[in-house]
N, C-alpha and C positions, 0 to 999 in steps of 0.2 A: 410096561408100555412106555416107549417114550416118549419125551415131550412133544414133540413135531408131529407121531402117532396121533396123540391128545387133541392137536390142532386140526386134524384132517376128518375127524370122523365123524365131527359135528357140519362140517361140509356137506359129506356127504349122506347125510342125516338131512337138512335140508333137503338137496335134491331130489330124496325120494319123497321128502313130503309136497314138494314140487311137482314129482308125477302123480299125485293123486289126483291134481286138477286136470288130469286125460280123463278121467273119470266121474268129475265133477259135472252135471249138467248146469246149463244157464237155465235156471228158473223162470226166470220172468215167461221164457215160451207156453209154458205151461199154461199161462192163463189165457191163451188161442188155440190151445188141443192139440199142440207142437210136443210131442210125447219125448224125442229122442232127440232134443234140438242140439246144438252145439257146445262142449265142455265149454271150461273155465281157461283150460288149457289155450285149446281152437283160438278163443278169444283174446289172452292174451297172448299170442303170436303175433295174433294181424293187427292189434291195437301199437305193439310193439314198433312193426312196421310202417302203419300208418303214421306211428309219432315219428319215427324219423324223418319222413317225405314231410311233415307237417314243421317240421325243426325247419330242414332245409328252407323250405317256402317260405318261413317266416325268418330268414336268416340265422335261427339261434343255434347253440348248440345242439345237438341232437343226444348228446351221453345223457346226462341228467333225463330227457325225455324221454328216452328206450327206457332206463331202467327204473324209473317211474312207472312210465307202461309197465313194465316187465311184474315190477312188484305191486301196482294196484291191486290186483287181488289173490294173491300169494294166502293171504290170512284162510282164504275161502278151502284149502285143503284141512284147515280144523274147521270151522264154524259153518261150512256149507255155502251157496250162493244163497240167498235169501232177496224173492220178487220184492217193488216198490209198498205192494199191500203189507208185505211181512214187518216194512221197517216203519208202518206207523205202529206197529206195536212191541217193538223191541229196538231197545238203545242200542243199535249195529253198529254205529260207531264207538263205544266203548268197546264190545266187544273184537272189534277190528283192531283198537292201539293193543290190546292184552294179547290176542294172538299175535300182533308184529314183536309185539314185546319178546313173549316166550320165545318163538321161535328164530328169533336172533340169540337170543341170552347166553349160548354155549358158544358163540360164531369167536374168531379173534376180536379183543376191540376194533381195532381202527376198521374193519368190515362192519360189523353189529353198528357202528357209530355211523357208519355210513346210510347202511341201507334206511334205518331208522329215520336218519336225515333224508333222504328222498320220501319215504312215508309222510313223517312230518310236514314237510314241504309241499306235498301232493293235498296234502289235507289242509291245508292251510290256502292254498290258492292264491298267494300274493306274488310270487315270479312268474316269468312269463313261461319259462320251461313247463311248469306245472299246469297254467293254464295250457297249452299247447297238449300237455298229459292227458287233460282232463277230455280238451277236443279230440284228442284221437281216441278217445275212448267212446265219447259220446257218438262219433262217426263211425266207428267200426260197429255198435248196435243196430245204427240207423242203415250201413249196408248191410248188417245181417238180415236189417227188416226187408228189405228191398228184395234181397234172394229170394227169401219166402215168400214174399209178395209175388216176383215173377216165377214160383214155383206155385201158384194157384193158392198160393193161403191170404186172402183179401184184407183178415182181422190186420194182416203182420205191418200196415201200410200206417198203424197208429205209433210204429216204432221210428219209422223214418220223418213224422213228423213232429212228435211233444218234444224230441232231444233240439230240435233245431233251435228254438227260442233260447237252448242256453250257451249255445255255443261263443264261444269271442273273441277268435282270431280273423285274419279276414280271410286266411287259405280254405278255414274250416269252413265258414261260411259261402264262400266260394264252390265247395267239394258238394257240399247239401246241395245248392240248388242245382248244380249239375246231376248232382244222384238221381231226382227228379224226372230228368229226362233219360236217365242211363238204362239201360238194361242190362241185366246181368250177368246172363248167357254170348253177349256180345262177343265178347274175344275170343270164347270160341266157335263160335256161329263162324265167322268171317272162316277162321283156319281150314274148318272140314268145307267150305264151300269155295276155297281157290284151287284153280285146277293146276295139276306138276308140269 
C-alpha cells in the first residue's frame, strides 16, 4: 500500500465513525417518554449552524466555532450519548478526551493536532469561539425543547429553560428569550397559508 494510501484510510475511518451518530439517539429525551427523539448526528448539524449565525452576531470567527460544534460530540459514536443523571455517576469527561484521543490517533498530524486543539479548546471554555460553541449548543437543545414542547410534549419546556442560565454571549441570550415567544411550526404555517 502506499504511503498517501496509508494517509486516507484513517480519514475515512473516521467518517464512518462519524455516521454512526445518524444512529446515535439524544438521551437526555428519554427521561420525558420521547422514545425516538433526535440523533447525535440531527444535533450536531444544527448546533453547527447555529454556531456560525452565533459567530457572525458576535463578530468572531465562525471556523473555530462550526468545527467545534461539529466535533462536540464526535466521541458519542464510541461511548454513546449519556443524559445529565448518567454523568453524576461516570467521569464522561475522561472518557470523552480517550475517545477524541483514539479516534484521531491514525489521522495525519497537523489534522489530529488540530481537531484535538478545538476539543481542548471547547473544553476549556476560555476563548470566546468556544464559548459561542458551547452557546450554540446549549441553544440548539433548548429549540429542540421547544419543538417538542409545541409538538404537545409539555415535560420538553424544562429543556428550554435550566440551559438558559448558562449561556454568555449576548446573541445567545438574546435568541432564548425570543425562543420564548417563537413557535416553531411558524415558518411554515405562514408558506401553506399565502395564497399564488
Amino acid at each position: 500500500m502506499r504511503s498517501y494510501d496509508r494517509k486516507l484510510k484513517p480519514l475515512l475511518n473516521l467518517m464512518a465513525e462519524a455516521g454512526i451518530l445518524k444512529q446515535v439517539r439524544r438521551s437526555g429525551w428519554w427521561m420525558i417518554g420521547i422514545k425516538n427523539g433526535e440523533s447525535v448526528a440531527e444535533h450536531s448539524f444544527r448546533t453547527a449552524l447555529l454556531g456560525y449565525l452565533l459567530a457572525r452576531l458576535e463578530r468572531a470567527d465562525p471556523y473555530p466555532v462550526v468545527m467545534m460544534s461539529l466535533l462536540n460530540d464526535l466521541h458519542e459514536a464510541r461511548i454513546n450519548d449519556l443524559h445529565k443523571v448518567g454523568h453524576r455517576y461516570i467521569d464522561f469527561r475522561a472518557a470523552e478526551r480517550k475517545a477524541a484521543l483514539e479516534q484521531t490517533g491514525q489521522l495525519p498530524p497537523p489534522i489530529q493536532k488540530e481537531l484535538l486543539g478545538f476539543s481542548r479548546e471547547l473544553s476549556r471554555q476560555r476563548s470566546e469561539a468556544s464559548r459561542i460553541a458551547r452557546d450554540a449548543d446549549l441553544l440548539e437543545c433548548m429549540i429542540q425543547g421547544k419543538e417538542y414542547f409545541d409538538q404537545g410534549r409539555p415535560r420538553a419546556i424544562d429543556w428550554m429553560k435550566r440551559p438558559r442560565r448558562l449561556l454568555k454571549t449576548k446573541s445567545a441570550k438574546a435568541l432564548a428569550r425570543e425562543l420564548a415567544r417563537w413557535r416553531s411550526d411558524g415558518w411554515w404555517q405562514k408558506l401553506v397559508t399565502l395564497e399564488r
